[in-house]
C-alpha positions as CSV (number, residue, x, y, z in Angstrom):
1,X,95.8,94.6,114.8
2,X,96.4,92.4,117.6
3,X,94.2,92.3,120.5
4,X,95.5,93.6,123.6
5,X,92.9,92.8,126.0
6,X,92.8,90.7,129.2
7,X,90.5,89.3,131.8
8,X,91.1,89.6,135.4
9,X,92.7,86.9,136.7
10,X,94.7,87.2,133.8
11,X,96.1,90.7,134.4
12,X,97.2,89.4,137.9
13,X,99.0,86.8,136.4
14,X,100.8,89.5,133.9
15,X,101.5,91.6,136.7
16,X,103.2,88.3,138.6
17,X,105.5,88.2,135.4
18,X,106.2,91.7,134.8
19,X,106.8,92.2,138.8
20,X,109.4,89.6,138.8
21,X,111.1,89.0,135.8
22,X,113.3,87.4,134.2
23,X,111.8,84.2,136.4
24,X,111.6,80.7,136.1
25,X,109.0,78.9,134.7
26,X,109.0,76.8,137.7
27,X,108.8,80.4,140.2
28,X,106.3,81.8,138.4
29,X,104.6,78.4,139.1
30,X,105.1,78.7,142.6
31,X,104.3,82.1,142.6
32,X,100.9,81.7,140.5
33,X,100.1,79.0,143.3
34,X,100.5,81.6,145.8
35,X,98.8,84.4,144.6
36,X,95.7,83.0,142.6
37,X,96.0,79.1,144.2
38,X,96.2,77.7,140.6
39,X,98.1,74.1,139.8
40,X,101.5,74.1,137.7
41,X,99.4,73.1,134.6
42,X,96.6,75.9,134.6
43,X,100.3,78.3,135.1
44,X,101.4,77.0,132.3
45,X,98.0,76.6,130.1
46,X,97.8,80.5,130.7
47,X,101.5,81.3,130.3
48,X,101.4,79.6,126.9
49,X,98.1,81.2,125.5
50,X,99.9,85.1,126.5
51,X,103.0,83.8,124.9
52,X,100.9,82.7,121.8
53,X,99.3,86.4,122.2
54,X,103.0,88.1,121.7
55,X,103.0,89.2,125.3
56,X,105.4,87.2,127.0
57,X,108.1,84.6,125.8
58,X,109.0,81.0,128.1
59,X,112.4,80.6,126.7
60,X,114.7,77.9,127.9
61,X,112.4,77.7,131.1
62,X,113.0,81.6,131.4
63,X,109.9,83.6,131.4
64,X,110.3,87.2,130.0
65,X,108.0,89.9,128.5
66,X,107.8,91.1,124.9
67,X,105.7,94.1,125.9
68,X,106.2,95.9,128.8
69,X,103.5,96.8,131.2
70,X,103.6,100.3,130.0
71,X,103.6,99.1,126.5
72,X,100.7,96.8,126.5
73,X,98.4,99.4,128.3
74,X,99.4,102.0,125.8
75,X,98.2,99.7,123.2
76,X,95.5,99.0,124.9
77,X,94.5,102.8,124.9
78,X,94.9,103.0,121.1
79,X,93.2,99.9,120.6
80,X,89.8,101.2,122.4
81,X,90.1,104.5,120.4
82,X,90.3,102.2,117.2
83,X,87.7,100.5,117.9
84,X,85.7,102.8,119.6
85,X,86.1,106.4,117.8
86,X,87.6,104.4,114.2
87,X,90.6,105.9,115.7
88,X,89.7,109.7,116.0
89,X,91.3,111.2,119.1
90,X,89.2,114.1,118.3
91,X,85.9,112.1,118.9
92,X,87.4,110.1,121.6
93,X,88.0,113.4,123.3
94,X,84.4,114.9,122.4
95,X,83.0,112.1,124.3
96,X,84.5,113.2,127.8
97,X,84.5,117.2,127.2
């Protein structure tokens, strides 16, 4: 199972992409230096580990999801219960009731 985790300066950077795509490599540059004041190269050192991940592709230049933000949080949900509850939705639900 693939992991479907990430830190939080990464999540700001998913949301960047997912709030504004398709975009340009170069704009989500420019936009990354805005928002979290990094250098083109950490943009693209971070771009290119979540496209390694499955989670976004840099096409051409073009920057797109693979995973939606919906997706990837759903995943994320059954990924917890996985590994939390060995994937029982009745213990997962124990837990909290």
């Amino acid at each position: 199972m693939a992991e479907y985790k990430l830190g939080e300066v990464e999540s700001i950077f998913a949301d960047i992409i997912w709030n504004n795509e398709p975009l340009s490599s170069r704009r989500l540059a420019e936009l990354a230096e805005e928002r979290l004041n990094w250098k083109r190269t950490t943009t693209y050192t971070i771009l290119k580990r979540l496209c390694d991940r499955g989670l976004f592709r840099n096409q051409d230049g073009t920057v797109t999801s693979l995973l939606s933000r919906e997706e990837f949080y759903a995943r994320r949900s059954e990924q917890f219960v996985e590994d939390t509850f060995q994937g029982s939705l009745p213990a997962f639900l124990a837990a909290f009731g």
